[in-house]
N, C-alpha and C positions, 0 to 999 in steps of 0.2 A: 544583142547582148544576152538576152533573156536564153535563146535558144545555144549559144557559146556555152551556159553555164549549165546547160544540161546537159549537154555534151560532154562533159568535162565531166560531172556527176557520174551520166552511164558508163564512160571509160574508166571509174573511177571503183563503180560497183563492180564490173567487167574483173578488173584488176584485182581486187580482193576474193572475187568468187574462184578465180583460176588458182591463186595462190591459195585459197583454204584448200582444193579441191587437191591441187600436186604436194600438201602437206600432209593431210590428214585421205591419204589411200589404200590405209589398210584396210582389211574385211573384216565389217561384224557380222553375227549372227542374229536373225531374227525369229525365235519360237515363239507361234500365237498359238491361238483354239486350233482345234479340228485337224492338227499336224499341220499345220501352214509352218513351212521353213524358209526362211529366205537369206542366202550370205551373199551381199552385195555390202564396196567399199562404202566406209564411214560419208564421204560427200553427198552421195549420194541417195543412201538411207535420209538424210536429212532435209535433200532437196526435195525428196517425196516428201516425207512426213509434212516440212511446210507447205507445200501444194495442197495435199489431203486439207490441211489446216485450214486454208484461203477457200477450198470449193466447198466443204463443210460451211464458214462465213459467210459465206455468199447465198449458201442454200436458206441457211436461217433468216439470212435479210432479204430478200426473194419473198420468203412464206410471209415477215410482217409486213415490208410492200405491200403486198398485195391485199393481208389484210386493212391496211390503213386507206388502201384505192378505195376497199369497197364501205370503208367508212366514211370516204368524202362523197362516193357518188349518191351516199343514202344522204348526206348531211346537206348538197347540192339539191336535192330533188326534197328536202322537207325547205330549205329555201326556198323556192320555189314556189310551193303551195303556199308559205307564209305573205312571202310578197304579193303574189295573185289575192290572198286576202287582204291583206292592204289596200292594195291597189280598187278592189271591191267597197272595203270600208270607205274608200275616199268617194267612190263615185255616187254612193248614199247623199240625200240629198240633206240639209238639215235643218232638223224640225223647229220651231222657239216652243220652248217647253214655259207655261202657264203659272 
């Protein structure tokens, strides 16, 4: 059932991505920096841009990943030592204090 209603979903996204795409085919123009020109149909200008959009998101969450890896592997490895000293503190024998 679960995989029926994805199906239905993708044919559904499928479906509206063809009909923006044979509705909105006229040519814009794009001028950036440094003479960059580009005249490609409105669908498509769009379809890039949110691509750009996703790999750009991806690149930022990528870079905190990875910082947050190397904050669990430092926070892992002071665990680590903590419990080795524990585990030390236990095997002390104890004294009766006077």
């Amino acid at each position: 059932m679960k995989r029926f209603v994805y199906s239905i979903l993708v044919l559904a996204i499928i479906l509206v991505g063809v009909t923006f795409t044979t509705k909105n085919a006229q040519l814009v123009e794009l001028n950036y920096y440094f003479g960059v020109h580009w005249v490609t149909p409105l669908s498509f200008m769009l379809l890039t841009t949110f691509t750009v959009g996703i790999v750009l998101g991806l690149l930022v969450s990528l870079a905190m990943q990875a910082r947050m890896q190397r904050q669990l592997l430092q926070v892992r490895r002071e665990n680590r030592q903590l419990e080795q000293e524990v585990n030390n503190l236990r095997a002390l024998p104890i004294r009766d204090v006077p």
